[in-house]
TORKOL-4160 file (C-alpha; in steps of 0.2 Angstrom, whole numbers, padded with zeros to 4 digits, m for minus):
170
<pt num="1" X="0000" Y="0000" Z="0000"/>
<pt num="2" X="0015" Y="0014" Z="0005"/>
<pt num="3" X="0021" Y="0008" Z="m0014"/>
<pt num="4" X="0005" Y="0012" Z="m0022"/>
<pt num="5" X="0005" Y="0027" Z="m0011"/>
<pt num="6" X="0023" Y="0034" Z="m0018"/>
<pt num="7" X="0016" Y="0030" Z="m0037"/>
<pt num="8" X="0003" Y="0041" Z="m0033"/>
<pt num="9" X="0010" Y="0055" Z="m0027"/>
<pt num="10" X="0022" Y="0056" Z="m0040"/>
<pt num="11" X="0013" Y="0058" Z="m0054"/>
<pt num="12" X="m0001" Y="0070" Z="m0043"/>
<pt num="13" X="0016" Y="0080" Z="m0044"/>
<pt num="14" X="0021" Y="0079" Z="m0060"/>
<pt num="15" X="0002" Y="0081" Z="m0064"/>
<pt num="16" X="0002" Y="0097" Z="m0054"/>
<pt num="17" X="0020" Y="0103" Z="m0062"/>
<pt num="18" X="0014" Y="0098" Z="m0082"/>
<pt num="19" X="m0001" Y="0110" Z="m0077"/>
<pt num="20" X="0010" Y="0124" Z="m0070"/>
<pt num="21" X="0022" Y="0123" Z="m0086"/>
<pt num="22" X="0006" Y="0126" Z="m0096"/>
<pt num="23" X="0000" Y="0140" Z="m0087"/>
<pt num="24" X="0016" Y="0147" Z="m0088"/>
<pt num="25" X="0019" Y="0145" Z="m0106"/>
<pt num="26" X="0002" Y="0150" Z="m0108"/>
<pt num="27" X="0002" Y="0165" Z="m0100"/>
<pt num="28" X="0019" Y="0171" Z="m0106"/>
<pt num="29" X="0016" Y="0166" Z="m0125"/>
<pt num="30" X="0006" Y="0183" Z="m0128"/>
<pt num="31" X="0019" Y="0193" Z="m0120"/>
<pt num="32" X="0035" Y="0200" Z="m0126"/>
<pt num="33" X="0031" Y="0202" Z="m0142"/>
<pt num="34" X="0027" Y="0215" Z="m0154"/>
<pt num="35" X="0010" Y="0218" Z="m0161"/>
<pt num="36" X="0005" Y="0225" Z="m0176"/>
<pt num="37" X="m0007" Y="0228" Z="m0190"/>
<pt num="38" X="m0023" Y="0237" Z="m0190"/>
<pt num="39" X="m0023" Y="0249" Z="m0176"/>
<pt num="40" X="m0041" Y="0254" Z="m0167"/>
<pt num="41" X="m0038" Y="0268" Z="m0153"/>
<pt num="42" X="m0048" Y="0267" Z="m0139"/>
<pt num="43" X="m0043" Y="0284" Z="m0129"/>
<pt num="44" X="m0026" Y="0294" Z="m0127"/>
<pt num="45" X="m0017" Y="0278" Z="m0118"/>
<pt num="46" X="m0024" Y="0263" Z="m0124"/>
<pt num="47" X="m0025" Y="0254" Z="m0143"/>
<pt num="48" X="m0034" Y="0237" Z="m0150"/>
<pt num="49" X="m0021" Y="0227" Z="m0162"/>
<pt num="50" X="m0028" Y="0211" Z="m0167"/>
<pt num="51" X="m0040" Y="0209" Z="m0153"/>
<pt num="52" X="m0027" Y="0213" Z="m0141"/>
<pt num="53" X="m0031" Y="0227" Z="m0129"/>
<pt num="54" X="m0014" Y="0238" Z="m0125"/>
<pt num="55" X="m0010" Y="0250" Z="m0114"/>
<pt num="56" X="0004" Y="0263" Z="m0118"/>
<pt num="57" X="0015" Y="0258" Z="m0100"/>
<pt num="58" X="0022" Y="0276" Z="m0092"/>
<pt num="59" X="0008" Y="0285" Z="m0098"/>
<pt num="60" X="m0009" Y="0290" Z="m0091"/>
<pt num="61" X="m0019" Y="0301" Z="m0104"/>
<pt num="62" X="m0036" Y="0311" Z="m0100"/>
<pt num="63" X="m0053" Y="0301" Z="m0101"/>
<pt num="64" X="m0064" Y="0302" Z="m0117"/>
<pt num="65" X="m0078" Y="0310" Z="m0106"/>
<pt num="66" X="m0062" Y="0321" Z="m0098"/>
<pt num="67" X="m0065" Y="0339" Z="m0100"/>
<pt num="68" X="m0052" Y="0354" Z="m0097"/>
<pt num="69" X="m0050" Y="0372" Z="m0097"/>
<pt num="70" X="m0039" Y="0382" Z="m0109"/>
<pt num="71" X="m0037" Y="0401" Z="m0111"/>
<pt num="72" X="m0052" Y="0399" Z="m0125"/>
<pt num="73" X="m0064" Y="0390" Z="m0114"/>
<pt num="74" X="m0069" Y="0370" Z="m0107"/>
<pt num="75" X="m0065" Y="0360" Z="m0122"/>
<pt num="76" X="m0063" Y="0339" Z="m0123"/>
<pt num="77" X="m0047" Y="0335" Z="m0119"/>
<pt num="78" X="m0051" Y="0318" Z="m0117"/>
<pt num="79" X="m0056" Y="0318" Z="m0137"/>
<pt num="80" X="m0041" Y="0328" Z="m0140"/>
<pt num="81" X="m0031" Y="0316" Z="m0134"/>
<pt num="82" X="m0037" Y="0302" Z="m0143"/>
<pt num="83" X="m0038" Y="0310" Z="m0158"/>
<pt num="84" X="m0018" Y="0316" Z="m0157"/>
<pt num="85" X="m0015" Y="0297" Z="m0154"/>
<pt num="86" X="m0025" Y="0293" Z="m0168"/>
<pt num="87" X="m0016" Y="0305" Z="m0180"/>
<pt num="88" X="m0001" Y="0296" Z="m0177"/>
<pt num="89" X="m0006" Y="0280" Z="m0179"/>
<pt num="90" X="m0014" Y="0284" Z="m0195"/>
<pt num="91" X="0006" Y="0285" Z="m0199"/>
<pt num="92" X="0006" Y="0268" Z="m0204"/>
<pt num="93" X="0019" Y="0257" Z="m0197"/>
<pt num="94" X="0012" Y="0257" Z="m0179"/>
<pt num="95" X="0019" Y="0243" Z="m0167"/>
<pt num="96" X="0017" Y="0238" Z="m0150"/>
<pt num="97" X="0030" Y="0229" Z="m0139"/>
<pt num="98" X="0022" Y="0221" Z="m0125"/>
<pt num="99" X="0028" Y="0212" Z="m0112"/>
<pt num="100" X="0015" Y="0211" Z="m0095"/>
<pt num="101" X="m0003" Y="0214" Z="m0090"/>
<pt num="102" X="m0010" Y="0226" Z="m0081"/>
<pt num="103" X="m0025" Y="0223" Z="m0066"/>
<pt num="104" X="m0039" Y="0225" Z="m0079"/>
<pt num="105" X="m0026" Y="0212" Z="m0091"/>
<pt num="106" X="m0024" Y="0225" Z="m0103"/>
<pt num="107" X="m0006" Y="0220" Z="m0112"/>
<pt num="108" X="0008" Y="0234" Z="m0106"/>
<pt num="109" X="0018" Y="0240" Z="m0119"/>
<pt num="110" X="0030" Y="0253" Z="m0127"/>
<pt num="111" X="0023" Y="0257" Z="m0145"/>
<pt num="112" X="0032" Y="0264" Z="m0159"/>
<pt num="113" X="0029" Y="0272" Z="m0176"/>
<pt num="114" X="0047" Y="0269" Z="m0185"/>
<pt num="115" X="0059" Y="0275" Z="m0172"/>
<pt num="116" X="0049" Y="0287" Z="m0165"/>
<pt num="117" X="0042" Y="0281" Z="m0147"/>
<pt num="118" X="0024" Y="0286" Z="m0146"/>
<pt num="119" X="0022" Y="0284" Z="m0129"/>
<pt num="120" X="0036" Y="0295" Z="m0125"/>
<pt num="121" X="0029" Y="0308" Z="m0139"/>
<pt num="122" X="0012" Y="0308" Z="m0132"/>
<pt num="123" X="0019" Y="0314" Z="m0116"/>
<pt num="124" X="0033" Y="0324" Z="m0125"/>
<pt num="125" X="0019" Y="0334" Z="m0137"/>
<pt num="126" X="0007" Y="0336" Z="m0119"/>
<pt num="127" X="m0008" Y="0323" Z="m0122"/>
<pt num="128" X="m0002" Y="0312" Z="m0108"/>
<pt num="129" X="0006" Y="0312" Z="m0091"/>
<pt num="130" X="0020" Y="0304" Z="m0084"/>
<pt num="131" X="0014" Y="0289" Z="m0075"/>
<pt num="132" X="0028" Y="0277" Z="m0071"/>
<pt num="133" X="0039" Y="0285" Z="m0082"/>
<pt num="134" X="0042" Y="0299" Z="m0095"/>
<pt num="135" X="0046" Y="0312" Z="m0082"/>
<pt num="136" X="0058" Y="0322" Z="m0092"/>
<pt num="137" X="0045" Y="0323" Z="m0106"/>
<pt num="138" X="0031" Y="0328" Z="m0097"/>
<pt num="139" X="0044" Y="0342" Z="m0091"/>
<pt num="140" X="0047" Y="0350" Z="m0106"/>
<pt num="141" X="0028" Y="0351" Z="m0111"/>
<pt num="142" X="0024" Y="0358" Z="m0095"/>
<pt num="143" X="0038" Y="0370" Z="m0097"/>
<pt num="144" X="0033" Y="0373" Z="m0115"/>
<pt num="145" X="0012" Y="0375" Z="m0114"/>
<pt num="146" X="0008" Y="0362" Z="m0124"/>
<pt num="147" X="m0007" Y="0350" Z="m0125"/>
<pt num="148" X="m0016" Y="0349" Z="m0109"/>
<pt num="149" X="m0002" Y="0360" Z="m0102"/>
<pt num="150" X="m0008" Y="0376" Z="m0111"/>
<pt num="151" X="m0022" Y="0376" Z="m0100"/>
<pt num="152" X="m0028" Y="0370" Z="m0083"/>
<pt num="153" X="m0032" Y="0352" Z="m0081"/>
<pt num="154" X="m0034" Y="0337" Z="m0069"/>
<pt num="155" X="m0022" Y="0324" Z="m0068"/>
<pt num="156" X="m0031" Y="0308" Z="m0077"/>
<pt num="157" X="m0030" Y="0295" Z="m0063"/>
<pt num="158" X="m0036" Y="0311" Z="m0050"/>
<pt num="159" X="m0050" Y="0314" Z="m0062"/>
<pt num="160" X="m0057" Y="0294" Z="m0063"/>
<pt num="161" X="m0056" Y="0296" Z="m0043"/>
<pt num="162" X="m0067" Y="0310" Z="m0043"/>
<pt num="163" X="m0079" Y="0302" Z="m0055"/>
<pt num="164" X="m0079" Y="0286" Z="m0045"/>
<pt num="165" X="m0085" Y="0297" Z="m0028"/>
<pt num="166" X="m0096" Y="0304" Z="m0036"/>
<pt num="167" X="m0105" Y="0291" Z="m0042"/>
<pt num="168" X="m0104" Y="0285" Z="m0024"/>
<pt num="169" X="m0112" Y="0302" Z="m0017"/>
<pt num="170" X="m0128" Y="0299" Z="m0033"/>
C-alpha cells in the first residue's frame, strides 16, 4: 500500500507541475512580443491590435468623457487626446511591444511608429502624463504649454477618482 502510495504522489506531482508549465507557457506566449497591424484607438493611452487590448505603460492620458480648461474656454481634452494618438497611428507602421498585464489584463507596452516612441511623444507633445515613467517629457511640455499644459487640467487618474466618488455620493 506505501508503494502504491509513492506512485501516486508522483505523478499528482508531475500532474500538478505539467499543469504549471502550461499555465506558464500560456500566459507568457502573448507577452514579449510585438504587435502590429490594423490599429483601433480606444482613448489617449490605450489601442486594440488584433483583438489585443494595449495599454501605452508610463503613460496615463485624460478620459474620453475628460474635459479641461484652456485660455479659450472647457473643451474635450479627453477627445483631443485620442484624436492626437489617432493621427499618429494613422502614420502607418504602428507597433506595440508588449511584455506584461495590467489589473484590468490589458497588455503593457511601449509602442512605436518607425523610431519614434509614441508613448514618449504623447507625453513629450502634452496629451499624456507621466505615469511610471516619461518624467523628463512631461517636463518639457509643461515648461513649454503644450497640450493639456496650455491650459488647466486634472491629472487623469485624480479625475477617474473624482468620477468614481461621485458616483458614490448619486
Amino acid at each position: 500500500m506505501g508503494r502504491l502510495r509513492t506512485i501516486v504522489d508522483i505523478f499528482s506531482t508531475l500532474a500538478i507541475l505539467s499543469s504549471v508549465g502550461l499555465l506558464i507557457f500560456w500566459f507568457a506566449s502573448d507577452l514579449d512580443r510585438e504587435y502590429s497591424g490594423k490599429v483601433f484607438v480606444v482613448d489617449g493611452d490605450t489601442v486594440i491590435i488584433a483583438d489585443n487590448k494595449i495599454r501605452l505603460e508610463g503613460i496615463d492620458a485624460p478620459e474620453m468623457q475628460q474635459m479641461c480648461e484652456s485660455p479659450g474656454g472647457s473643451y474635450p481634452c479627453g477627445v483631443k487626446s485620442g484624436n492626437y494618438l489617432k493621427s499618429l497611428a494613422e502614420q502607418g507602421g504602428f507597433r506595440c511591444n508588449a511584455w506584461q498585464r495590467d489589473k484590468y489584463q490589458r497588455l503593457l507596452g511601449r509602442c512605436f511608429v518607425g523610431n519614434t516612441d509614441i508613448n514618449g511623444k504623447m507625453v513629450r507633445d502634452g496629451w499624456a502624463v507621466a505615469f511610471g515613467g516619461y518624467y523628463h517629457e512631461e517636463s518639457q511640455a509643461r515648461k513649454a504649454g503644450l497640450g493639456l499644459w496650455a491650459g488647466q487640467f486634472v491629472r487623469p487618474r485624480e479625475w477617474r477618482l473624482q468620477q468614481s466618488d461621485a458616483a458614490v455620493i448619486e
